[in-house]
C-alpha positions in Angstrom: 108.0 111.7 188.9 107.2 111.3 185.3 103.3 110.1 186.6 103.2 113.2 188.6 104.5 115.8 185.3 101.6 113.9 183.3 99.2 114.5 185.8 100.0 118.4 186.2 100.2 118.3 182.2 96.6 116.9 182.3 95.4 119.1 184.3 97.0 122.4 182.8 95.7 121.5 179.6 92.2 120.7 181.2 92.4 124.2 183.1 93.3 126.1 180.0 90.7 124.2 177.4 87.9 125.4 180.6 89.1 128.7 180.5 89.1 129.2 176.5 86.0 127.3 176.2 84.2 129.5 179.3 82.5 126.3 180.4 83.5 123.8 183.5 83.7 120.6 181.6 80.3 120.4 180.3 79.8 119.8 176.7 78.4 120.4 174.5 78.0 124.0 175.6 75.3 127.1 174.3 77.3 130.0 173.6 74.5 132.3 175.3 73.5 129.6 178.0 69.6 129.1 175.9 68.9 125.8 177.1 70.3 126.6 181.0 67.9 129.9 180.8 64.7 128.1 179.1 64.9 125.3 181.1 62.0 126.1 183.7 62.2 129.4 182.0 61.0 130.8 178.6 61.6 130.0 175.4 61.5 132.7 172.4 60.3 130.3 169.2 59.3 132.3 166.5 56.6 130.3 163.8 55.8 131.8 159.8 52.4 130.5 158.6 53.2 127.2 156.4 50.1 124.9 156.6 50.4 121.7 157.5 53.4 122.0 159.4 52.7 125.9 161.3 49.5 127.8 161.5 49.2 131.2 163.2 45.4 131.4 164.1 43.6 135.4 164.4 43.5 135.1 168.5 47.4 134.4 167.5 46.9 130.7 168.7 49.5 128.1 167.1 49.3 125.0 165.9 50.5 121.9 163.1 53.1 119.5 163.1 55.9 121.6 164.3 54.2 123.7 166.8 53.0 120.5 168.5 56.6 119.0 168.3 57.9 122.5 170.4 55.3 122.2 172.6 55.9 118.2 173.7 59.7 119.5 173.5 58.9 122.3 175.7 56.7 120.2 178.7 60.3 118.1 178.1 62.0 121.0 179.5 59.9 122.2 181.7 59.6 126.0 179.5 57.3 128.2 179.1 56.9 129.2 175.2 56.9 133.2 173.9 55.7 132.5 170.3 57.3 135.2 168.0 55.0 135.0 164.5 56.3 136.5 161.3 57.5 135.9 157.9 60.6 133.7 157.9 62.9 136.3 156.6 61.9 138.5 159.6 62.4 135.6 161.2 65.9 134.9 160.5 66.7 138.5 160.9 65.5 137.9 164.6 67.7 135.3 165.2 71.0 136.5 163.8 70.2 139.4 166.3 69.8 136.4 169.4 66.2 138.0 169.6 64.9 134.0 168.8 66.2 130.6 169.7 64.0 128.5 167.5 62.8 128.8 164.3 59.2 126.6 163.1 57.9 127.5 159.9 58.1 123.9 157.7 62.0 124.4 157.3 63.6 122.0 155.0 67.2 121.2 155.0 67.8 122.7 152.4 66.6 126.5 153.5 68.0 129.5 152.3 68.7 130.7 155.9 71.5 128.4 156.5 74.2 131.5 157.9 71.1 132.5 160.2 69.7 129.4 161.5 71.5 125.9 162.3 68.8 123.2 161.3 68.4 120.1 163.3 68.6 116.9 162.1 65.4 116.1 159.9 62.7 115.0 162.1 60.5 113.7 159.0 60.9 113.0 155.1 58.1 113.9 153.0 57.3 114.3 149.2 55.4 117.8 148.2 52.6 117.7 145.2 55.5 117.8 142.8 57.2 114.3 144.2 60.1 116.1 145.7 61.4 114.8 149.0 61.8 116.9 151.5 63.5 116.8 154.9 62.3 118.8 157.6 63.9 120.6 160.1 63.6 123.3 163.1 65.9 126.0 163.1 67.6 126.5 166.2 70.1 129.5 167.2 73.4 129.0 165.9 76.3 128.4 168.8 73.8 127.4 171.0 74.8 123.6 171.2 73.4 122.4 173.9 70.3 123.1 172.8 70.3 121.9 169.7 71.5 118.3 171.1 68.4 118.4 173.4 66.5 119.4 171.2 67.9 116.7 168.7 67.8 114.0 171.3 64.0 115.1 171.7 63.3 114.4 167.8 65.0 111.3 167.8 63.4 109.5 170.6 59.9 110.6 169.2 60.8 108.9 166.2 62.0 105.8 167.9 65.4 106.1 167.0 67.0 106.0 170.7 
């Protein structure tokens, strides 16, 4: 009898975290579903000219470091791309408004767009012309977990880490 209240406890409390959480048991979780709906779907990335890591050519072709890592992320995930250029404070206006889920534009961890955008883990350390290191990042829409652990997972098995 006291197996079968544990049981019915463990399921109530399993129930009711489900209900709050509006997911059925898979976490983590995107708060507006971006990874379910890019995934063989599109993906809204917007890029800000920063050469070596983004360039925005006139015919509004992309490229650099962090335009080819979305793009091997992207064939990952089977999405199509919707580049969104402009300059990163437009950028991180964007996304507060959910109108972007990524963010490439030679992001560091230390950005000042850190209520707008939730980095990812760095994905390379480097040292700029002044011998500061730098660790860079991709922004990535805040709430939108399950994303950013794809996304995350992506970066670290590039790097050899998993």
């Amino acid at each position: 009898m006291v197996r079968h209240r544990t049981h019915a406890t463990a399921a109530l409390l399993c129930a009711t975290v489900t209900g709050l959480t509006g997911c059925s048991g898979g976490f983590p979780a995107d708060a507006q579903g971006t990874l379910d709906r890019a995934t063989d779907g599109t993906i809204r990335v917007g890029i800000s000219e920063n050469p070596p890591w983004t360039r925005v050519g006139p015919d509004a072709a992309v490229t650099g470091t962090e335009a080819e890592l979305v793009t091997a992320y992207a064939d990952a995930i089977d999405t199509t791309i919707e580049w969104v250029p402009g300059a990163e404070s437009v950028l991180a206006e964007k996304m507060r408004n959910d109108d972007l889920d990524l963010i490439v534009a030679g992001l560091t961890d230390t950005n000042p767009w850190s209520s707008e955008i939730a980095p990812t883990r760095p994905y390379e350390t480097t040292t700029d012309e002044y011998g500061t290191t730098r660790k860079m990042v991709i922004g990535v829409r805040p709430g939108e977990n399950a994303l950013q652990l794809s996304l995350e997972r992506f970066l670290a098995d590039r790097a050899g880490e998993i």
